[in-house]
C-alpha positions, 0 to 999 in steps of 0.5 A: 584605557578606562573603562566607559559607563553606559546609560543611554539617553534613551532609558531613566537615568540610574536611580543611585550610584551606579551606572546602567552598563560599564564596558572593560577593553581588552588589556587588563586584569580582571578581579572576581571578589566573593560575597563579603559580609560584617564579620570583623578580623577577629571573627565578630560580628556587629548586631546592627545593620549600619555596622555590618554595612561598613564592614562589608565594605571594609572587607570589600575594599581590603580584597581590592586593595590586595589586588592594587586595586580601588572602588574606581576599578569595580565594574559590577556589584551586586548587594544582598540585603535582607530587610528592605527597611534598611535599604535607604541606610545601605545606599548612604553606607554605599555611596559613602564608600563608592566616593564618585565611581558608578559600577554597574549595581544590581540591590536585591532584597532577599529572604535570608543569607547563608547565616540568619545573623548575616544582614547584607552581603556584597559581591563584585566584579573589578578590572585593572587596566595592564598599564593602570597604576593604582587606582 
């Protein structure tokens, strides 16, 4: 069984790439993945904004798919970002990396992450259906 979006008629329509609910049935396996930030496999880390933004997803899509999972299965994300200046970039790098699936999305703009240099950071929450090949 897939999982169903929920954006009733009666509030706005989501403002981006996401959906206002999504609703998992039973029979499945659930997925929580930690906040990821740019830092590469060899320990860099970009200086620009743009660039920690996609390897936060590389690394994002790199724990999914160590879980026989994809962006199809994300059922919320949450996205940290620390400059608000960079909030039209992320949503293209986000958009990007979500294709056509719309989990539940909460961007919130915060003062600082764990590490000054860290720029964004991203965190969600994935469901894979027992009988679901890889999405």
């Amino acid at each position: 069984m897939p999982m169903t979006p929920h954006n009733p008629a009666i509030m706005a329509p989501p403002a981006g790439a996401y959906s206002n609910g999504m609703s998992a049935p039973a029979g499945g396996r659930w997925l929580h993945i930690a906040g990821q930030v740019g830092i590469a496999p060899d320990g860099t880390l970009p200086e620009d904004f743009q660039a920690q933004a996609h390897r936060v997803w590389s690394n994002l899509l790199a724990v999914l798919a160590d879980a026989q999972m994809s962006v199809n299965n994300l059922v919320k994300v949450n996205h940290f970002l620390v400059r608000p200046d960079d909030m039209a970039a992320y949503a293209g790098v986000r958009a990007g990396y979500l294709g056509q699936a719309r989990p539940a999305s909460t961007v919130l703009i915060v003062q600082a992450l764990a590490k000054p240099q860290w720029l964004v950071e991203v965190d969600a929450v994935a469901w894979k259906a027992d009988d679901e090949q890889t999405a």
